[in-house]
N, C-alpha and C positions, 0 to 999 in steps of 0.2 A: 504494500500500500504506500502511497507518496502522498506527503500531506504538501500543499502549496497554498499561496495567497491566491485570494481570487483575482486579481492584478498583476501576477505574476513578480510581485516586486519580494525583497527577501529570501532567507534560507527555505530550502526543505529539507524533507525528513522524510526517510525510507523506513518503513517500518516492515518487519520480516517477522513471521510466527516459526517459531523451530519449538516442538516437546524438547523441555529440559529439568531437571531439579530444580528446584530453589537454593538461592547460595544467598548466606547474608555473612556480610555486604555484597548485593549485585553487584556485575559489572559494569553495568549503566546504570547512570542514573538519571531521570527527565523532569524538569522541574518546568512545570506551565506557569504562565506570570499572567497577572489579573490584574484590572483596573479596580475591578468589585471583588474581595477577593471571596469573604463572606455569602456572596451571591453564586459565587461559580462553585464555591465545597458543597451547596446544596444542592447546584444542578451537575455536580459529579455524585452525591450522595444515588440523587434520585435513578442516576446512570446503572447504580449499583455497588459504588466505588464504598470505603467507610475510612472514617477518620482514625489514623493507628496514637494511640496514644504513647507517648514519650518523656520518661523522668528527665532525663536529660537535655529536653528543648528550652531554652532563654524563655523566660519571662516577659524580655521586647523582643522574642523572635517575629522575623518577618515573614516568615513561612509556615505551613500545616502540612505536617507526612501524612499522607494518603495511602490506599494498596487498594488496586482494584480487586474483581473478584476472582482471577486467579492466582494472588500473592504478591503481583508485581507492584514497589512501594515507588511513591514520586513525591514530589512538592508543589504546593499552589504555593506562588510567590505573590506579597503582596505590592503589587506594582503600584498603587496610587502614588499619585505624586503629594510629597510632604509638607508641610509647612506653618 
């Protein structure tokens, strides 16, 4: 699968399905960045995805580890702009 803008402007991103084990730490790892970030962990929730919880995450982290439903964990990054 290739994910692209629809303007054709920017990276993409080839995505491949291979059966393998789980290994933690992955190998990869994909962190999607959000304007909302709060908005889009509900519409990944509702996808199927769930919020993995973390002792070890900051207090002002700017991110939420995620793992869809077959294990694979990622980040929603909170992209709004600061100030």
């Amino acid at each position: 699968m290739l994910l692209r803008s629809a303007d054709g402007r920017g990276p993409n991103v080839g995505l491949d399905q291979l059966p393998s084990e789980r290994a933690l730490p992955p190998r990869i790892h994909l962190d999607l960045y959000a304007d909302d970030q709060a908005a889009e962990v509900a519409r990944l929730e509702e996808l199927g995805t769930r919020v993995v919880p973390w002792a070890g995450r900051p207090d002002d982290a700017d991110y939420i580890v995620m793992e869809d439903p077959e294990g694979t964990r990622f980040c929603v990054i909170d992209a709004a702009p600061r100030g």
